[in-house]
PLY file of the C-alpha trace (Angstrom):
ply
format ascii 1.0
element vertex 137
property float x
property float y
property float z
element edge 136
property int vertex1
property int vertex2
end_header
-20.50 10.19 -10.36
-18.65 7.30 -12.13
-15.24 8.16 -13.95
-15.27 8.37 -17.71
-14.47 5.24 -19.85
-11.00 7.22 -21.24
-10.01 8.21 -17.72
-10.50 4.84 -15.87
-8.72 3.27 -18.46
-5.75 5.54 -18.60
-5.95 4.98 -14.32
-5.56 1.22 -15.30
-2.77 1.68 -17.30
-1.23 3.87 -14.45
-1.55 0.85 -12.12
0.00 -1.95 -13.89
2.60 0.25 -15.25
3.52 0.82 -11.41
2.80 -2.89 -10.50
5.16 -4.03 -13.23
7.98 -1.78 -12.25
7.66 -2.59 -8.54
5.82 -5.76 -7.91
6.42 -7.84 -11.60
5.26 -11.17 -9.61
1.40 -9.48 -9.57
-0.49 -11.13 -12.08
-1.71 -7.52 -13.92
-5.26 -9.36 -14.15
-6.12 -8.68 -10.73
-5.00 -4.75 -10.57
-7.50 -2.70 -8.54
-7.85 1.03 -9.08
-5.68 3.96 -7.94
-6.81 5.43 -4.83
-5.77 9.05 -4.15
-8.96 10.23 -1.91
-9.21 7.26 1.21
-12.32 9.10 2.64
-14.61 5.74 1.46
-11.78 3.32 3.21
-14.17 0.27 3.17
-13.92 0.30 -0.49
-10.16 0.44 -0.66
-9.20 -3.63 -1.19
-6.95 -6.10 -2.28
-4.90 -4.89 -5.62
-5.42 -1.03 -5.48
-2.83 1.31 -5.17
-3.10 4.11 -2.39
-1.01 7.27 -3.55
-0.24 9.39 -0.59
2.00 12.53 -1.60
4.47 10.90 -3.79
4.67 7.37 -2.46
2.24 4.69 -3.78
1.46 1.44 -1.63
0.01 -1.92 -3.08
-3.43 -2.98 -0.77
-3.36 -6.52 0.27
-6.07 -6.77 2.89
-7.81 -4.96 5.59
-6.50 -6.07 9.15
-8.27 -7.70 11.95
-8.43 -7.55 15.53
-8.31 -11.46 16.37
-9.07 -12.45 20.09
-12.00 -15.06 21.67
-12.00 -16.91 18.25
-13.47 -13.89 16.77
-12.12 -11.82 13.93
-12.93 -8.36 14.01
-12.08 -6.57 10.71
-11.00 -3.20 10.92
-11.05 -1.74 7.45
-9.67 1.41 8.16
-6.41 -0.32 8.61
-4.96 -1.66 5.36
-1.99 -3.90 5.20
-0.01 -2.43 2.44
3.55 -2.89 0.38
4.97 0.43 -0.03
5.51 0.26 -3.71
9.28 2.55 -4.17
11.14 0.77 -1.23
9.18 -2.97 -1.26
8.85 -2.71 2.54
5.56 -3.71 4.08
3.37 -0.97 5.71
0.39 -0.56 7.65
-1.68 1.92 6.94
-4.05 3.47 9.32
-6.63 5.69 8.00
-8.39 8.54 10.48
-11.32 9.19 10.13
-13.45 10.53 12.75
-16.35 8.67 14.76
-19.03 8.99 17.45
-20.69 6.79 19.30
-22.76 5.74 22.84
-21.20 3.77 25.49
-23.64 2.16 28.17
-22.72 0.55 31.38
-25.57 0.36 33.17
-28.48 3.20 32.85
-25.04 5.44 32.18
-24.39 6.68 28.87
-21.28 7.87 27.97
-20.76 9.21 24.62
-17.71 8.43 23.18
-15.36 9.57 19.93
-12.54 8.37 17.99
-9.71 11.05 17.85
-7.21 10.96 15.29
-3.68 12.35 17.53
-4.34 9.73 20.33
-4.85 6.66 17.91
-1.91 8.10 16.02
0.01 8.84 19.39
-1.07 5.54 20.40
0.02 3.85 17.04
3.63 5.01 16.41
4.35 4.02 20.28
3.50 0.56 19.58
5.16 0.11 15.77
7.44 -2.30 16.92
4.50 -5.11 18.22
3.22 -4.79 14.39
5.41 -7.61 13.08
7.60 -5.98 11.35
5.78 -3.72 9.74
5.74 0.16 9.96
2.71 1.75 11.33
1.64 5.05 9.16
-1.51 7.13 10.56
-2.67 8.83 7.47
-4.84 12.25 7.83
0 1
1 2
2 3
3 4
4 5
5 6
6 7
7 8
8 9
9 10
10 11
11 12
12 13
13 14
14 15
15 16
16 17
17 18
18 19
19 20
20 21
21 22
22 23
23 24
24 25
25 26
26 27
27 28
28 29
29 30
30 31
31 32
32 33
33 34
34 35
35 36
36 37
37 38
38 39
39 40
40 41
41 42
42 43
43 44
44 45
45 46
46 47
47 48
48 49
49 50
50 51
51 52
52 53
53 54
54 55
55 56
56 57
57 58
58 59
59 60
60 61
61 62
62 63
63 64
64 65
65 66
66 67
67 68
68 69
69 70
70 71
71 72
72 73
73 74
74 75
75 76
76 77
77 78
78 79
79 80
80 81
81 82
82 83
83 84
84 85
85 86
86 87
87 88
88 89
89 90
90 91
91 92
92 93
93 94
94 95
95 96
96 97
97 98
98 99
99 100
100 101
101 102
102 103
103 104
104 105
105 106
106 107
107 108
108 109
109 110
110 111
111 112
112 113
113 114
114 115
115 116
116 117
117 118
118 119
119 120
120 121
121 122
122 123
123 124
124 125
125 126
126 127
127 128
128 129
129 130
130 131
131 132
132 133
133 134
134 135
135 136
């Protein structure tokens, strides 16, 4: 159901209010929306705000996992500026996942689980360069 006329505009104004205090370099043409529910990740992008508790972080662009020439986004993983401290983030978003894996006439069916990819995560923040690795639930 799409947001009422008064509310997304008021949502707007919520944005570049928090983009001018934080980030006054951000052209306030491009502002995105203000993203408090991340279940639809892939349509979290560049200029939205992500408010998680009381922090809000500035979306500049899904990452990628680059190897063999090949990018392959990942847009559950958002490259972010936390917003009150100007440090840059990474955002990792769970969500959950099932799928077949076949080697051969085996098939294994696998799934994604949120505490080992967050387990996994915060072990390797420092290879992230320079950037904090957050698994958000």
């Amino acid at each position: 159901m799409p947001m009422p006329l008064d509310e997304r505009a008021q949502e707007q104004a919520q944005v570049r209010d928090l983009l001018q205090t934080y980030c006054p370099q951000f052209a306030s043409s491009r502002c995105g929306r203000l993203v408090t529910d991340t279940t639809e990740f892939t349509r979290i992008g560049y200029g939205d705000i992500i408010r998680l508790q009381d922090d809000h972080y500035f979306a500049y662009r899904d990452e990628a996992e680059r190897r063999f020439g090949l990018e392959d986004p990942k847009y559950w993983v958002k490259r972010c500026r936390h917003l009150e401290s100007g440090d840059n983030k990474i955002l990792k978003l769970v969500f959950h996942e099932r799928f077949p894996l076949r080697i051969g006439q085996l098939e294994i069916q696998c799934h994604r689980s949120s505490e080992i990819v967050g387990s996994v995560s915060n072990k390797i923040t420092h290879l992230a360069k320079g950037c904090t690795v957050w698994v958000v639930a």
